[in-house]
C-alpha positions in Angstrom: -96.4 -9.6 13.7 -93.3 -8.1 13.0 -92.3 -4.0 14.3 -93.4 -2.5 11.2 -96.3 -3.4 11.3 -97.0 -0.5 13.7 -95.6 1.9 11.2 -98.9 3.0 9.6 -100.3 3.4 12.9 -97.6 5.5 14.4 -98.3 7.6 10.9 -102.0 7.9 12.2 -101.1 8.5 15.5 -98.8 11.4 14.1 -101.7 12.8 11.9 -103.9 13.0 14.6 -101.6 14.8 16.9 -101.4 17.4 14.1 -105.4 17.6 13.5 -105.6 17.9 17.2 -103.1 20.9 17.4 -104.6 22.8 14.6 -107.8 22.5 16.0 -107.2 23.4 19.7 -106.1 26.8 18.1 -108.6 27.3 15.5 -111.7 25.6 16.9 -112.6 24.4 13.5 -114.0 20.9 14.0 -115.3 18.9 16.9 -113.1 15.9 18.7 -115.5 13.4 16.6 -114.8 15.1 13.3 -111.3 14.7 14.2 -111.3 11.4 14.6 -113.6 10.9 11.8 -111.0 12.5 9.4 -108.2 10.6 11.4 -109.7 7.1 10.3 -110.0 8.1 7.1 -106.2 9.4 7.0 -105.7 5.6 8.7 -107.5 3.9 6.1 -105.3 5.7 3.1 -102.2 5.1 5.2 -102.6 1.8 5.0 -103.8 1.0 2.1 -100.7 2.9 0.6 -98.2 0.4 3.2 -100.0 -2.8 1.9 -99.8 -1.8 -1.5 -95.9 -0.7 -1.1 -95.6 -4.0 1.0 
């Protein structure tokens, strides 16, 4: 397992702060649509890195 491996989960990581933050201001979604949408942002993230790598 080599350090970039964690790249596409940083990337998630990074999305999800950015759901969160938009959402603590504008109430939009609840924390499990959130997280919903953040696994599917994970799944394309890494689909996209194993294809590129």
């Amino acid at each position: 397992m080599t350090p970039a491996s964690f790249v596409p989960l940083l990337l998630a990581a990074i999305v999800w702060t950015g759901f969160w933050r938009i959402n603590r201001t504008r109430n939009w979604f609840t924390i499990g649509e959130v997280i919903f949408w953040d696994v599917i942002v994970l799944i394309v993230i890494q689909l996209v890195w194993l294809r590129w790598f």
